[in-house]
C-alpha positions in Angstrom: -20.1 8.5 10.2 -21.6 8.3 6.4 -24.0 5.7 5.1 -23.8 3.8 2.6 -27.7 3.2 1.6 -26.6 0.6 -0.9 -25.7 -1.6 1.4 -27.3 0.0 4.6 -23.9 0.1 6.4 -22.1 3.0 8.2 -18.7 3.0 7.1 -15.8 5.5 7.8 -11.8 6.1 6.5 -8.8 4.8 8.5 -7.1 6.8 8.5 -9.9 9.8 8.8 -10.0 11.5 5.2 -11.6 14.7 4.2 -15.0 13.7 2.5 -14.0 15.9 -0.5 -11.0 13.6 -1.0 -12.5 10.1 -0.2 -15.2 8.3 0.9 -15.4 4.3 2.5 -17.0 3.4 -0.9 -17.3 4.3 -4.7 -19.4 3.5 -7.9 -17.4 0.5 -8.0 -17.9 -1.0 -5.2 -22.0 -0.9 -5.8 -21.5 -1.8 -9.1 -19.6 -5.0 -7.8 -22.6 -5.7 -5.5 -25.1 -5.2 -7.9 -23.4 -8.1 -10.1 -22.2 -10.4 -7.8 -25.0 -13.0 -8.2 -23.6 -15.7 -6.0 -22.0 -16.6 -2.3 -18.8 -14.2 -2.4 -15.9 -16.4 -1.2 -13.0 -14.0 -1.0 -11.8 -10.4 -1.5 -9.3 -8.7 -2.3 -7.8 -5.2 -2.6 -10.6 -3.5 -0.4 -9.8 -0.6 0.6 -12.0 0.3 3.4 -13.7 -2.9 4.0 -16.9 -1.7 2.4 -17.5 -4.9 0.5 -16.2 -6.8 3.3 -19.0 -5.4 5.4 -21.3 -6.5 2.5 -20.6 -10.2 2.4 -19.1 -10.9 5.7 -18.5 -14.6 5.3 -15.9 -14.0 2.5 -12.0 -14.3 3.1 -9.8 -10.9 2.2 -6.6 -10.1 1.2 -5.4 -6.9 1.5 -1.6 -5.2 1.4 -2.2 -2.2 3.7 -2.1 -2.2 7.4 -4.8 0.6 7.3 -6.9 -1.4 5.3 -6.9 -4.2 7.8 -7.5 -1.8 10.6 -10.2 0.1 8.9 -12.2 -3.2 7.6 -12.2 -4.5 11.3 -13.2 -0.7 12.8 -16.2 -0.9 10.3 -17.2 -4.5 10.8 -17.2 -4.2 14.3 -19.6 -0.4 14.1 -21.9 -3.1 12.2 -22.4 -5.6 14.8 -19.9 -8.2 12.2 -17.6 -10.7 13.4 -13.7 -10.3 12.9 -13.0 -10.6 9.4 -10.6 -13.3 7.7 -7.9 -12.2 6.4 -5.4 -14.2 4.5 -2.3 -12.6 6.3 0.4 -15.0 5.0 3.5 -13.4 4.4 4.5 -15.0 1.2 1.0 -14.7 -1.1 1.3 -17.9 -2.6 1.0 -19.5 0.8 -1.9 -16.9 1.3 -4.0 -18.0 -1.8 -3.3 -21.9 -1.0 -5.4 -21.1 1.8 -8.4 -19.7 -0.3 -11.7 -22.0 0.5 -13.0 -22.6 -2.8 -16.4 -24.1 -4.4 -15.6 -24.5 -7.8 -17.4 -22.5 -10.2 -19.7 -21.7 -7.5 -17.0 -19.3 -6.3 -16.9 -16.0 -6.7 -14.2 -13.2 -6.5 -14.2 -9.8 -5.7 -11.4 -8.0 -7.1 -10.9 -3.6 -6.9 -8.3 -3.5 -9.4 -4.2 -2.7 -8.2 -2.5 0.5 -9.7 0.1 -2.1 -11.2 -0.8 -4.6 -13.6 1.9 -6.5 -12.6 0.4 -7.2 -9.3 -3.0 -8.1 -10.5 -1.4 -10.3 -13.2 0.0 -11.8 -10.0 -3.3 -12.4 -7.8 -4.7 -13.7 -10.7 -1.7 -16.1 -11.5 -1.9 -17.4 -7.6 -5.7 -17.8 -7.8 -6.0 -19.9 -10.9 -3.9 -22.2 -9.2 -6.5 -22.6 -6.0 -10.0 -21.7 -7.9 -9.4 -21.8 -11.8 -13.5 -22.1 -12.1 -14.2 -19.3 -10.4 -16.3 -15.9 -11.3 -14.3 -13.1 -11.1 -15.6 -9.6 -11.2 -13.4 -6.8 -11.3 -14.0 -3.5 -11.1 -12.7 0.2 -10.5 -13.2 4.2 -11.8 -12.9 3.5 -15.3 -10.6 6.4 -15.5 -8.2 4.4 -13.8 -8.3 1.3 -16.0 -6.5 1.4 -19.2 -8.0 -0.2 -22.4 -4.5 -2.3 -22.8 -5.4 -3.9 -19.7 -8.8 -4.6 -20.5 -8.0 -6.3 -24.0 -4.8 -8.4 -21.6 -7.8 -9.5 -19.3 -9.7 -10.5 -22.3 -7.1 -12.0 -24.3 -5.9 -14.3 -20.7 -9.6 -15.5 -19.8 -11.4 -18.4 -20.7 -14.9 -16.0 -21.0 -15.0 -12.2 -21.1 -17.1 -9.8 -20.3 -17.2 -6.2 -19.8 -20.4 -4.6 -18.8 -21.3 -1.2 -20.0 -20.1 2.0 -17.5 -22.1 2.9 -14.8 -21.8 6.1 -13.2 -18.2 6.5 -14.0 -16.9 2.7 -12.6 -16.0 -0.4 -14.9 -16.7 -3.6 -14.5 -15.3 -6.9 -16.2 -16.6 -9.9 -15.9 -14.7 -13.3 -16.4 -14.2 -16.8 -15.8 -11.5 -19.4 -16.8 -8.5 -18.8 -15.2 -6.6 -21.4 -16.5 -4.6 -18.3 -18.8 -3.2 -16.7 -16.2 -1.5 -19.6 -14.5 1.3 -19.0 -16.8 2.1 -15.6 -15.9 5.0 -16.9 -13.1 5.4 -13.5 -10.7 8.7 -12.0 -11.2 10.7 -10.2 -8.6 11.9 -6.6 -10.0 15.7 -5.4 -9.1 17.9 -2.5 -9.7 21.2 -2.2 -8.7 22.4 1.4 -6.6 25.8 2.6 -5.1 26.7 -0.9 -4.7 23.7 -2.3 -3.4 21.0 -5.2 -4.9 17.2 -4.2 -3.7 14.5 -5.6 -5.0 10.8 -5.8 -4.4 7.6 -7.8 -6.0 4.8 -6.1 -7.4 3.1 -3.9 -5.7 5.5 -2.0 -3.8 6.5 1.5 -5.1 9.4 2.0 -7.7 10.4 -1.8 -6.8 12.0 -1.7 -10.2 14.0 1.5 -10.3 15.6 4.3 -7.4 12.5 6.2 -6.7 13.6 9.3 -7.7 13.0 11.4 -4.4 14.6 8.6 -2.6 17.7 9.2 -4.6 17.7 13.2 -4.0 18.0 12.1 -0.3 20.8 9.5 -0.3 23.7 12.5 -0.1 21.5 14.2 2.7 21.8 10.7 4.8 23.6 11.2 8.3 26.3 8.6 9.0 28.2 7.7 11.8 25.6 8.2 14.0 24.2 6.4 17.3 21.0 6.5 18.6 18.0 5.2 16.7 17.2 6.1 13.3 13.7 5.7 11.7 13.2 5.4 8.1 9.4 6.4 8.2 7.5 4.9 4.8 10.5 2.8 4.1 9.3 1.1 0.7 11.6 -1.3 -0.2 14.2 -0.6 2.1 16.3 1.5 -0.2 16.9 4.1 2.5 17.2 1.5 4.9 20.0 0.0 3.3 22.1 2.8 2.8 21.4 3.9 6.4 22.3 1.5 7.9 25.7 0.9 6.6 26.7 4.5 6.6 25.4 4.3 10.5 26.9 0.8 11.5 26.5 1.7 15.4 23.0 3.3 15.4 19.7 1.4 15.1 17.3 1.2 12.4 13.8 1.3 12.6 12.5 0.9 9.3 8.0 1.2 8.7 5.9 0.8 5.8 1.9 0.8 5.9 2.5 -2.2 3.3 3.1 -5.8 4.4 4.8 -6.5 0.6 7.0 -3.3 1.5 8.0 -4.7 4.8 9.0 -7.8 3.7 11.1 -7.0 0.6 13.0 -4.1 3.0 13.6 -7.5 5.0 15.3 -9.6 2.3 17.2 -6.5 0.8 18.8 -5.5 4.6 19.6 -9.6 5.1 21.1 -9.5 1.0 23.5 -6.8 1.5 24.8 -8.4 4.8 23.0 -5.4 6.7 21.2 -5.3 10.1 17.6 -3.2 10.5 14.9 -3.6 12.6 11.3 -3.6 9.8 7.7 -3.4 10.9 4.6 -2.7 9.1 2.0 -0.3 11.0 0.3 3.2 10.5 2.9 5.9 10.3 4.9 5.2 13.6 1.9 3.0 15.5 4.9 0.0 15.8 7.2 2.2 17.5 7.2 2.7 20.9 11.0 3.8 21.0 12.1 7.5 21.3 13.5 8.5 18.3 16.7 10.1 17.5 16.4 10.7 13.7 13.9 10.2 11.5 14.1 10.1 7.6 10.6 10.8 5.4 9.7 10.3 1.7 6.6 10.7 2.5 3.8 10.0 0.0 0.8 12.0 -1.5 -1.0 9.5 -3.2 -3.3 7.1 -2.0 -4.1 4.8 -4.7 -5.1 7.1 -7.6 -5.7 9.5 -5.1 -3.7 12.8 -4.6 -3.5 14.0 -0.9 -1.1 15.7 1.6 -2.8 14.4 4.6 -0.7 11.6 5.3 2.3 13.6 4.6 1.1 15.7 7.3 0.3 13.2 10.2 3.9 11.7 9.4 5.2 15.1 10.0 3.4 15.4 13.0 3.8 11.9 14.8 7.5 12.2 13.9 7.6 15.3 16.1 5.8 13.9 19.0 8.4 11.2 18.9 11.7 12.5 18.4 14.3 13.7 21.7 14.4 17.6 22.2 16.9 18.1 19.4 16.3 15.1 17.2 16.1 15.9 13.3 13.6 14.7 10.5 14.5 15.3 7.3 12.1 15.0 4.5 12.1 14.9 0.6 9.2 16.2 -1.2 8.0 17.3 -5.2 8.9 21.4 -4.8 4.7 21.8 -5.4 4.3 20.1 -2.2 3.2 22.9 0.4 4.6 21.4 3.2 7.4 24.7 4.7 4.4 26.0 6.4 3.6 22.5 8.0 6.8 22.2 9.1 7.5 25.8 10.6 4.4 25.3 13.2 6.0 22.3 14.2 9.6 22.3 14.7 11.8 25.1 15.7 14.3 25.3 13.2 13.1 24.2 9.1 16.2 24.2 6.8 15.9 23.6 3.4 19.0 22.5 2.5 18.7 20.9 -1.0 19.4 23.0 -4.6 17.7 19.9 -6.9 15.7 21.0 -9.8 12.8 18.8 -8.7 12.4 17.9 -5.1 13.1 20.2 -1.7 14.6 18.4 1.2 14.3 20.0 5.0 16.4 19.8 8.0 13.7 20.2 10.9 15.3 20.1 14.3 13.0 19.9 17.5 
């Protein structure tokens, strides 16, 4: 298990990540402990817990059922209590829970791949802790100077503090600017269908476009269970399960905000599913007849085929002898060779331009 000699903490990836790909803390993360001057009160968008490990007594928030799981793994390797996290379904009943101490608080923020969902934590937390001191911080890569100047131009006080080995780190306090900034709920209409997601779930504005090469590979009129593995927003789901009106659908998503808005888009197009959030298929015990994977091969800014791969292989454990997965994937993907130890029979059975679907039976 690494250490972190920062903060004197062993600390591994949940899921288990090659070290060449990822490690349970960055340059941001020390650069966020190196600044963070007073009591931390809460947390959010930790990845692997590493700063949760570092000020234990602070509440979290995080989207990912792997984060969760991998913050409570590494608390518990360093003799910590359970941590806190503010689990709510609906975030603005999460952030009315946040204990705050005026402008004694301070915030630990590793900054979202959307704007839009950071604009939204920040909207939510001026509303709880406008006085607080909020650091943020990420690879600098990563954060775009038109964010930096909307941070600066929102704030009451801004401050960005010079690079450090390749991490950023802003600095502000004031929030009353962002209270403003109302969250919005992004929709797109498709074949009929209304979906819609908030920020932070992926392509909750548009088809994503892999998601779209599937639909006319769907099966319908089927029975049996059907899993829609890394559901999103429930676009597969949807179309599923009214092409399949006697089969059952199992629809999971390592993100809570995924889960819930594949929820309200089954329920608004008068459509039955059965949604939980876990690791690949840890929230299904059922034996599966069919299983339908978009899988993904980033996590957060980073680019991996690792969890493509475990999806691939848990789907196998789990699907009857003769149950089919069929996954879309970018044609760069090298995922035939994956699939060809694994199942028996690997079709490829899509001509688009851009993505390569495969009929795997077991």
């Amino acid at each position: 298990m690494p250490h972190w000699p920062k903060a004197d903490l062993n600390l591994r990836c949940y899921p288990d990540v090659p070290a060449n790909v990822s490690m349970p803390w960055d340059a941001a993360d020390e650069f966020l402990i190196n600044e963070a001057t007073q009591p931390v009160s809460l947390i959010l968008n930790d990845r692997y817990g590493a700063l949760s490990c570092a000020f234990p007594d602070a509440q979290l928030w995080h989207d990912s059922f792997c984060a969760q799981v991998a913050t409570q793994q590494n608390r518990s390797e360093n003799g910590l209590s359970e941590a806190e996290f503010l689990s709510h379904p609906d975030l603005s009943d999460a952030f009315a829970h946040v204990k705050s101490d005026g402008e004694n608080s301070t915030v630990l923020i590793r900054i979202p791949k959307q704007k839009e969902q950071l604009a939204e934590q920040l909207h939510y937390l001026s509303r709880v802790s406008p006085d607080a001191t909020v650091l943020l911080a990420g690879m600098a890569k990563h954060i775009p100077i038109p964010l930096l100047n909307w941070l600066e131009e929102h704030a009451g006080y801004y401050e960005q503090l010079p690079v450090v080995r390749k991490a950023r780190l802003i600095k502000i306090r004031g929030l009353a600017g962002f209270r403003d900034l109302l969250p919005s709920t992004r929709s797109y209409e498709i074949n009929g269908f209304s979906l819609s997601a908030p920020a932070g779930v992926f392509c909750g504005d548009r088809p994503d476009p892999g998601a779209r090469a599937m639909l006319k590979h769907l099966p319908s009129n089927q029975t049996g269970i059907i899993c829609d593995l890394g559901c999103g927003n429930g676009i597969l789901s949807v179309h599923l399960a009214n092409n399949n009106p006697e089969a059952t659908i199992i629809g999971t998503d390592d993100s809570l905000l995924a889960t819930l808005s594949a929820r309200a888009n089954l329920k608004a197009n008068s459509l039955n599913g059965d949604i939980r959030q876990g690791n690949i298929l840890s929230s299904v015990d059922e034996t599966l007849d069919t299983v339908i994977c978009n899988p993904p091969f980033h996590d957060g800014h980073k680019q991996l085929t690792s969890i493509a791969e475990s999806m691939f292989h848990e789907s196998f454990h789990q699907l009857r002898q003769g149950g089919e997965l069929l996954v879309v994937a970018n044609r760069h993907l090298p995922y035939t060779k994956v699939l060809k130890r694994l199942f028996k029979d690997v079709a490829l059975i899509s001509d688009d331009k851009r993505f390569n679907i495969y009929r795997c039976v077991r």
